[in-house]
Structures are given as C-alpha cells and as structure tokens.
N, C-alpha and C positions, 0 to 999 in steps of 0.2 A: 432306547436310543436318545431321548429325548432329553434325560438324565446326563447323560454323557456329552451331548450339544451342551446345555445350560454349564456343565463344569468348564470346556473347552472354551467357551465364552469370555469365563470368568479367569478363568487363566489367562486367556489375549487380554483381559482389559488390563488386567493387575500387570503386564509384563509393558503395555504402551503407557499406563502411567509414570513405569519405571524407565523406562526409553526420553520419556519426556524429560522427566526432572533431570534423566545421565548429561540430554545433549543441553537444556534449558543455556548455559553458560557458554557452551562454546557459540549457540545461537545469535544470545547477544552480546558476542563479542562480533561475530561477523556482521548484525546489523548495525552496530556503532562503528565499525571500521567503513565498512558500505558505503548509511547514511550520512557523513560526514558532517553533512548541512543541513540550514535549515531549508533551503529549497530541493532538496533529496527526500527526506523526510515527510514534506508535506506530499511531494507528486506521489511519493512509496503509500502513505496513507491516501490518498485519493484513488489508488490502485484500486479500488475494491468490485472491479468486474461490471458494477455498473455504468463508472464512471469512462466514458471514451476518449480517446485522444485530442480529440480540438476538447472537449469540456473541461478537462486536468489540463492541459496549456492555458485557456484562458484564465484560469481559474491561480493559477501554479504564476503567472503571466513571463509565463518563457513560449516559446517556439515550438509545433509541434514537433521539430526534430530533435529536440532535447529530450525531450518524453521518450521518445522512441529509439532515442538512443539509453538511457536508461533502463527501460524496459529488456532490452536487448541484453545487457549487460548484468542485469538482476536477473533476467532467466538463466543466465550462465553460471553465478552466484545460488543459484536454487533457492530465491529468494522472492519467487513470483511465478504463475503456471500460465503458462497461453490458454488462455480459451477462446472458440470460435464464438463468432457473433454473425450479423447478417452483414456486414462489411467486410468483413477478414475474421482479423485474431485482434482480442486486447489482452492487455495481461492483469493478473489481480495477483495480490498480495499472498505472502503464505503464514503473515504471521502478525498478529497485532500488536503494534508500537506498545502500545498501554501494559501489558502483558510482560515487557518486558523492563518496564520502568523507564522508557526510552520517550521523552516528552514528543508532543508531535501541535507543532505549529499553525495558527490558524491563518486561515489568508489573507493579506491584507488588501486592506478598503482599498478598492478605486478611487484615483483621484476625479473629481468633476471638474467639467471645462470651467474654469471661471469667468471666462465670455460670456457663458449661457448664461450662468447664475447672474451676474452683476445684469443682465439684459432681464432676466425675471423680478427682478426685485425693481428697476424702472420703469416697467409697466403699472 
C-alpha cells in the first residue's frame, strides 16, 4: 500500500505543478488589474497574516478603513484568505507579488516634525 501512496503522491504533485503554470497568467492578470497602485500593492504585500490592521495602515499611512475595505474586496477576488486571530479575522495574502514579476513598493519615510528637529539642534 505504501507503494501505491508514494505513486498517488507523485501523481498529485506533477498534476498541481501543472495547475500552477495553466493558471500562473490568468493570476497575474488578475493581480495587475486588482493592485492598480502603488498603495494597493504595498497594503496587499503587507497582508501577510502577521501583519494587523492598525500596523498595515500606519505603516501603508491610509486609514484603517481602507485596509479593510480592501481586504474585503480581495477576499471576494480570491486574492487573500481570512484567518482568525485573537482579535477577530485579518486577512493574508495568497500569492507573492515577487512571483509574479509584479514590483511591490517600499514604504515611505515619515516625515519629522521640523519644530522638534530645529528645537534639537539649538540645544
């Protein structure tokens, strides 16, 4: 039986390899139509289950309601899975930007108050 497990194996894998490559295009056609932007983009790659809703907003520096409305919108797109947490549900990603040639944006720098600095540097 064991024999016949390890071929049944090998046959599922060879068949999801081939699953992968058939949909790989329609994929990232749907993530470039999706992610539009570069602020789509980035909150989608910060999806990644560990990151939470206020951490991706500030981070993203939009609104939690943006996030969560995106989220909402990409689960419906099949493009990110709810999972539970000790708070509710966040959502993570199903598929990495990189992977798909689809660049993914880094976050940009805070501005510093220039009150403070100009008040540090006259001490």
């Amino acid at each position: 039986m064991s024999a016949q497990m390890d071929e049944l194996i090998g046959i599922m894998r060879e068949m999801l390899k081939w699953t992968k490559f058939a949909g790989a295009k329609e994929v990232r056609n749907v993530l470039t139509a999706t992610l539009d932007s570069e602020q789509k983009r980035l909150i989608y790659n910060l999806s990644d289950g560990n990151n939470g809703l206020v951490q991706i907003a500030q981070t993203a520096d939009v609104n939690t309601e943006t996030v969560r409305r995106y989220w909402l919108y990409w689960s419906r797109q099949g493009i990110v899975d709810a999972i539970k947490v000790q708070g509710g549900q966040r959502y993570k990603k199903s598929f990495d930007l990189e992977d798909f040639g689809i660049p993914v944006p880094q976050p940009k720098a805070k501005k510093q108050n220039t009150d403070e600095s100009t008040q540090e540097v006259s001490k």
